[in-house]
Every structure is written in C-alpha cells, then in structure tokens.
N, C-alpha and C positions, 0 to 999 in steps of 0.2 A: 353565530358563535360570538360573536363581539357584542352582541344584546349582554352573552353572559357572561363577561368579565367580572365585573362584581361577584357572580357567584365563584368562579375561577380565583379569585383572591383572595377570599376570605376562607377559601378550602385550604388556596395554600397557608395560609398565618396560622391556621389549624395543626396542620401538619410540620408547620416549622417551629411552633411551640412544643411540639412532640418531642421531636428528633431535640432541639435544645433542652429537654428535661433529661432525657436520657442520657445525651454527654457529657453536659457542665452542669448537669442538676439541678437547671433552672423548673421552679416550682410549676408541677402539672397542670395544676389549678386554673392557669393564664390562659390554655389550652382552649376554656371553655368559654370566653366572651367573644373569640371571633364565631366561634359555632355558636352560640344562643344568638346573636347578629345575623348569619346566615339562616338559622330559623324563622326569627322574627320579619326577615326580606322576603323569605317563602311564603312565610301568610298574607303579606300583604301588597297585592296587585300594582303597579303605576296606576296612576290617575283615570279615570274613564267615566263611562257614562255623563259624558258632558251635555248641559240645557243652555241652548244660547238665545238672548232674546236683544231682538239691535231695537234702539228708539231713535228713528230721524225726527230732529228738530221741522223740517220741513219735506214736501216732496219736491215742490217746484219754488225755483228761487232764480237770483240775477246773477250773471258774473260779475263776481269781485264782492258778493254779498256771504257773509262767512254761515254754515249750518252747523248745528253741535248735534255731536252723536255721541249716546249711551249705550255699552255695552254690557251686559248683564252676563255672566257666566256663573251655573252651578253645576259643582263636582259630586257625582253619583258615589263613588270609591277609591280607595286606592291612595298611597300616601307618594309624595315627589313635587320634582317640579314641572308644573305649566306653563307655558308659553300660549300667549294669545299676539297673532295676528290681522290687523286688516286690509286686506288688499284693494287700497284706494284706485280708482279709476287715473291715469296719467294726465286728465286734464283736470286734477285736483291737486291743490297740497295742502300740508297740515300748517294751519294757521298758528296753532294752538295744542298744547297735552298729544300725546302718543298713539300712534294707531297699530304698535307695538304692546307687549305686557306682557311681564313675568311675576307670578306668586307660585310659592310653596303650601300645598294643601297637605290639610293630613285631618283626620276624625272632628276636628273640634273647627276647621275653619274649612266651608264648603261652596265659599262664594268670592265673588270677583266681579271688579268695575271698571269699566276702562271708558276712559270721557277724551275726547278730542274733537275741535273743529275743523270743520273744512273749508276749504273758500276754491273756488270753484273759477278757473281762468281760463273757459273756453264754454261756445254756447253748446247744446246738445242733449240726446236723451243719454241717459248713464247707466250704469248699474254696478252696485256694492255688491261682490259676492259673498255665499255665506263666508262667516271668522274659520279660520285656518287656525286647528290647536294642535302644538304637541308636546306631549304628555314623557314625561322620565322618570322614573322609578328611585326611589331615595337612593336607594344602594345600587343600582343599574343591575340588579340581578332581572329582572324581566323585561322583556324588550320594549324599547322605545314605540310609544303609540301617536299616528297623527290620522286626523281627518277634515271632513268641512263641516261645523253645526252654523244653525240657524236658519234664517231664509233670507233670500235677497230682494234686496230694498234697490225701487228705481227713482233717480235722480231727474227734473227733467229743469235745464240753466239756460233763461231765456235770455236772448241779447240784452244790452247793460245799461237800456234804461227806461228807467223807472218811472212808474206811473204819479208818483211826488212831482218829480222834475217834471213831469210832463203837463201837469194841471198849472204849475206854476210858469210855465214857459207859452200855454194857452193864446194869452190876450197878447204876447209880442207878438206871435206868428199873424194872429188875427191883422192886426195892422200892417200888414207886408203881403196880403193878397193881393194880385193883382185886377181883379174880376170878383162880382160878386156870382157864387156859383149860382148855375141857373136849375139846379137839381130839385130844389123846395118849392116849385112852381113851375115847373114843367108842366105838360099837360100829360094825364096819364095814360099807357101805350096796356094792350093787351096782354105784353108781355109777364110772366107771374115771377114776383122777386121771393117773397117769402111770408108766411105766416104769423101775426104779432098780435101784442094786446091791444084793445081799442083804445084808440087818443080823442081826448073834445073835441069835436071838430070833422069826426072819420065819417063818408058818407055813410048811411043804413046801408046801402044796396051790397058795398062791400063783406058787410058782417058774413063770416063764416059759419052758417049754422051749425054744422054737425062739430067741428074743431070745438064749439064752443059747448055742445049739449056733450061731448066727449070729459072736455077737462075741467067743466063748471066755468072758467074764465068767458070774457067775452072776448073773441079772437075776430081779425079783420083779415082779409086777402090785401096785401099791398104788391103793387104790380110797379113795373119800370117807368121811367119818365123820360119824354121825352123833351130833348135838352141837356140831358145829363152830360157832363164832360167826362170824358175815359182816358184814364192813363195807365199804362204799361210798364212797367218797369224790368229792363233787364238786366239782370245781377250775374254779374262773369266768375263763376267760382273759381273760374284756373287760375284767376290770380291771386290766390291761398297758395301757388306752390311755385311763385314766382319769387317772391322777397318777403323776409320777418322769420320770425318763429312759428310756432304750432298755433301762438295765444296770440301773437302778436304781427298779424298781416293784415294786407289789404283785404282780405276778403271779409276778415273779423268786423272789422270798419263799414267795408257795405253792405255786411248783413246787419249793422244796428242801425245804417240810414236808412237801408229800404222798410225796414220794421217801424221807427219812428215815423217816414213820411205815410207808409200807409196808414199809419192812427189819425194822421191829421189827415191826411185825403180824403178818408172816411167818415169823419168825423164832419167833415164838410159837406156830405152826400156825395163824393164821385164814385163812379164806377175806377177800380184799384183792378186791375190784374199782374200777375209775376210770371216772368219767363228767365229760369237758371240754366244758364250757357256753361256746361262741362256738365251738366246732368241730364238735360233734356227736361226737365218738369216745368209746367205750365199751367199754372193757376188762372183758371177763365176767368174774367172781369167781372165785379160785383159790386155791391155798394152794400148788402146786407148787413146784416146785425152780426151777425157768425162770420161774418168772411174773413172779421180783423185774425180769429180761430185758426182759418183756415191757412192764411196765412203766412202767419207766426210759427203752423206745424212745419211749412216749407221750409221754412227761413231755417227755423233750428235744424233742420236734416239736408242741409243744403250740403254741398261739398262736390271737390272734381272726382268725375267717378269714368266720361269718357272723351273721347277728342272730340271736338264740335268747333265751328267757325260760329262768327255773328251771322254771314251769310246763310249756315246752314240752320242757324236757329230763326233767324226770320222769315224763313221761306216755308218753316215748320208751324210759325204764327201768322201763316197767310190771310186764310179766313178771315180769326180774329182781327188781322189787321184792315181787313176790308170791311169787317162790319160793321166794327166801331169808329174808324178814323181815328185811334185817340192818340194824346200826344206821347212820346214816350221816351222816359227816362236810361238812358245806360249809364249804369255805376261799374265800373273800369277800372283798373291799371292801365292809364295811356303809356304802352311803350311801342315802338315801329311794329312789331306785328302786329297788334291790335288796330292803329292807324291803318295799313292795308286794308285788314279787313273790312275793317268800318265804311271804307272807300268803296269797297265793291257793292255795298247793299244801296248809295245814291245818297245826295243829299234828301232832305228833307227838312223843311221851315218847321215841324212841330215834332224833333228831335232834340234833345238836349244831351251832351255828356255829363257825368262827372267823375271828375279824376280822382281817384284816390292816392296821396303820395304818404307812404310811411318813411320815407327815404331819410327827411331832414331830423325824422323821431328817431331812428337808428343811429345815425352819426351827422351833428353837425358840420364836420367837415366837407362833406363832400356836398352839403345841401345847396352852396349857390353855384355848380358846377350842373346837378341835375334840373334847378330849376331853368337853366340858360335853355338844355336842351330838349325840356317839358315844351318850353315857348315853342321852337322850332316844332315839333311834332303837330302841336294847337293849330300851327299856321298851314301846314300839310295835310290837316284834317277839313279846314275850311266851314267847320262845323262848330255851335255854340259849345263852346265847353264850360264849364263851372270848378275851378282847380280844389282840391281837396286836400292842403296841407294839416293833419290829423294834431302834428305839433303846433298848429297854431289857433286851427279853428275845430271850432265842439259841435256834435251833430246837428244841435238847434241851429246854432248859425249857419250851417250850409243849407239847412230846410229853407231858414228865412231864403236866402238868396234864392234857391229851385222855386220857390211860390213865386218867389217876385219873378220870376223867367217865363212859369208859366201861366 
C-alpha cells in the first residue's frame, strides 16, 4: 500500500479539485492534470530490465596498490530513479569516485557509468558481488524494484611487496649472505623435484622423452640435491588477533616477511617449507620453480582459524623435521605466552626467532616502556632472536639481518 501513494494522491488532487468547483466555483478544468498525471504514471512502469556489465582494472594486485573499476549499467524500461550500489569487500576502501550512483532515466536516456578505485589494505582472495540496484518510479505510483545484476568479479591482493622493489633490493641481499649455498653443486639424489625446460649444460640421460614428444618442447627430469640447505618457516597467525587493526597487525607484517624471504631462499636454490600455527597448514619443503606459487597461495589464506601451541605444531612437523634437519625460522609476537611455549619445544642452535613489534607504530608513548620488557622476555627465551620494530626497520632490512644469521 505505500508503493501506492502516488497513485493515492493524485486521486485525491482529483477529487478535491472536484469538490472545489462545485463550491467556490473553482474552474473544472484543473480537475484534469492531476488525472492525465495519474494516467500517464499508469503507462509507464519504474525502471527495470537492468544490464550490468563491471570492468576490473586488474584481478590480482598488492596491498596498497589502488584498482579502477567500471560499471556499465543499461535500463530495458520504465521511467524514475535509479540507484546503483557497490558492495565493496571490508578490506577495501574507495580511494577515489563512488561506489555509490544515482541517475534518472526515462526513454531518451538508458545508460549509466559509475567509475571508482579501489585500494585494497589487507592481503586475500575477495570477491565483488553482483551491483545492487533500486529502481522508483517517477510518481511512486508503482512499487519500488530492487535486485542484484551483473556477475561477480574475484579479487586476489598479494602481501605488499613488489616485485620492482624486490629486483632492486636483489644485489644488497646478495652481499649479506652468510654461506655460499651449496644447492647448484650438490650432487644429484634420486629423489624427483620437478619437470622443466632443457638448460646448456643438462646431461642427455636426464631428457624426458615422452614430456618432450608430448609438448614439442625439450623437457629435462631435475631431481633433489644433495647438500641443499632447508629452511622452515613458522608463521604464528594468532598474533593477527593480539594487537593492531584488521590491516594493521603483526601478522600482516609476517605474512609479507615470510613471502619476501621465501623469493629470496628460493631464488638461491634452498629447499623453503611453511608451517602456520593457529591453522595447522603445512607446506612440504621445496626448492621448485612452482613452490614460490604454492606458497604465496598459503600466505594469502593464512589466518587464526583454531587453538594450537608451537609445541603442538612441531610435534605435527616431526617427520619433516627429521628429514631435513633444516634450520628454522619463527616469525612471532614475543610476548610471555609465546616464550613458554617456545621453552617447551627445547633449544635448538639452528632456530632463529623473529619478533614482530607493531607496538612503537601504534603509539610512541608507550614504545620504550615495551621495548624494556621485549629485552626481558629475549633473555627468558635464551634463544637467538632477531627484533622486528615495523616503525623502524622495512622488510628488506630484516631479511638482510635473518641471511646474515643464517
């Protein structure tokens, strides 16, 4: 009933132009514009038949790198106004123009644009749902229309940094190795790594005949080496829901160090493996072509999802810890729970921490108060730690220092 107000109104202006002709003699005549009004709102529907077509600038992009989106809307009928919505994902906001939009259509105007960017402040796979429209009727005589057109577009916003920075930050890291790896002259083990193109150099015996009579390319079997150094990394997602924001926590921070170190561990030939503590996922150790893939898939779906000790996750990488000996990294929130923990699993000479502190980034005040009692906790851990003040030092430079450690 409240769709029909407009028609309710303009019945009555009918009707009360009536009744005033008849008593003060106000002219008939007048009678007839709210009813040809009411006519003309009867023929003609609210807006509908809507075609929605979205254009991402990109699919996959960094955080803090902005994406522009086009949205296309055309109206099949009907005269009023439109409302166009987008309902952006929460770890996005509008950098730029509206993800909002109103026009008035009617016969002669059946299209619509709506442009705004995004910039994107958390890593993740995302997803845009179809635009949200709805539709009013000039005169409100027929009821108000909404729905969802289009189709949904996925986002996928890798930790924040970039493959620029990273070529150019190359040759420093180079110089702060501690070891020259032993991975590119190893002697080679039985073991099978993965399938690849032939290099100058590759022996015959390796060539993959059928790989190669398959894809027309010449394809090699490359297999493991031994000598290869292995490093583990374990990345503590519960400290995402310790201290910071959504965007802005420890754990945002050690999902772009362990992303960065593994491009460069890799990149060196080591065997990388991950192990996420509040999730339980465990990425087997590799050194392949694909694994930086595999993961970077981890890293971006990382998050605390159940309870887990470090003791209960390293008793869960036992194997791998005995297969490989490798050294292994913990990227952390040192605070007194974590210290216990860490206590119970033992020392070990080819364990490294690294602390993540967003403390001094939050508020300087309080910053030489936490790092007094950071120190304290380092000394109760009796273990190397590597401190991570985010305010002060940039991912590179904490990489440089973990190479030189290990």
């Amino acid at each position: 009933m409240e769709d029909m107000k407009g028609a309710s109104f303009f019945v009555t202006l009918f009707l009360w132009f009536i009744v005033m002709s008849l008593i003060f003699g106000v002219p008939g005549k007048l009678a007839v514009f709210p009813l040809l009004l009411l006519i003309m709102g009867l023929l003609f529907d609210a807006p509908g038949d809507f075609e929605v077509e979205r254009e991402i600038e990109k699919a996959q992009t960094f955080v803090g790198n902005e994406i522009e989106v086009l949205v296309r809307v055309r109206v099949g009928r009907g005269i009023g106004l439109v409302m166009v919505r987008e309902n952006i994902p929460k770890a996005f906001m509008t950098s730029s123009g509206s993800n909002v939009g109103y026009f008035f259509t009617y016969p002669g105007r059946r299209s619509f644009q709506l442009s705004y960017k995004l910039l994107p402040l958390k890593r993740g796979v995302y997803e845009i749902p179809k635009t949200e429209i709805i539709s009013l009727h000039f005169l409100r005589i027929h009821p108000m229309k909404w729905g969802l057109y289009g189709g949904v577009n996925e986002i996928v916003v890798l930790p924040k940094i970039g493959i620029t920075r990273w070529v150019r930050s190359w040759r420093a890291l180079e110089s702060q190795r501690s070891q020259i790896s032993k991975s590119l002259s190893g002697v080679t083990t039985l073991e099978f790594k993965e399938i690849r193109e032939y290099k100058p150099g590759d022996p015959f015996k390796v060539i993959n005949w059928k790989a190669t009579a398959r894809t027309g390319k010449l394809l090699v079997n490359e297999y493991e080496k031994e000598g290869q150094d292995t490093i583990i990394l374990f990345l503590d997602a519960r400290m995402g829901e310790e201290v910071g924001s959504i965007v802005e926590n420890p754990l945002e921070y050690g999902i772009e160090l362990a992303y960065a170190l593994s491009i460069y561990l890799l990149g060196r030939g080591s065997n990388v493996g991950l192990y996420i503590i509040g999730q339980g996922k465990m990425v087997t150790p590799s050194s392949s072509l694909s694994h930086r893939d595999t993961i970077l898939k981890a890293l971006i779906a990382s998050e605390y999802r159940k309870e887990e000790t470090f003791e209960e996750a390293f008793k869960k990488s036992a194997i791998l810890l005995r297969k490989f000996n490798p050294k292994v990294v913990i990227i952390t929130n040192v605070i007194p729970e974590v210290v216990e923990e860490i206590k119970k699993i033992g020392k070990n000479r080819n364990t490294l921490i690294v602390d993540v502190s967003v403390y001094c980034k939050l508020s300087e005040d309080i910053c030489p108060l936490i790092n007094l009692k950071k120190l304290a906790l380092y000394r109760k851990l009796g273990a190397r730690v590597i401190p991570w003040d985010v305010s002060k030092y940039s991912t590179m430079e904490i990489i440089g220092k973990i190479v030189g450690v290990l």
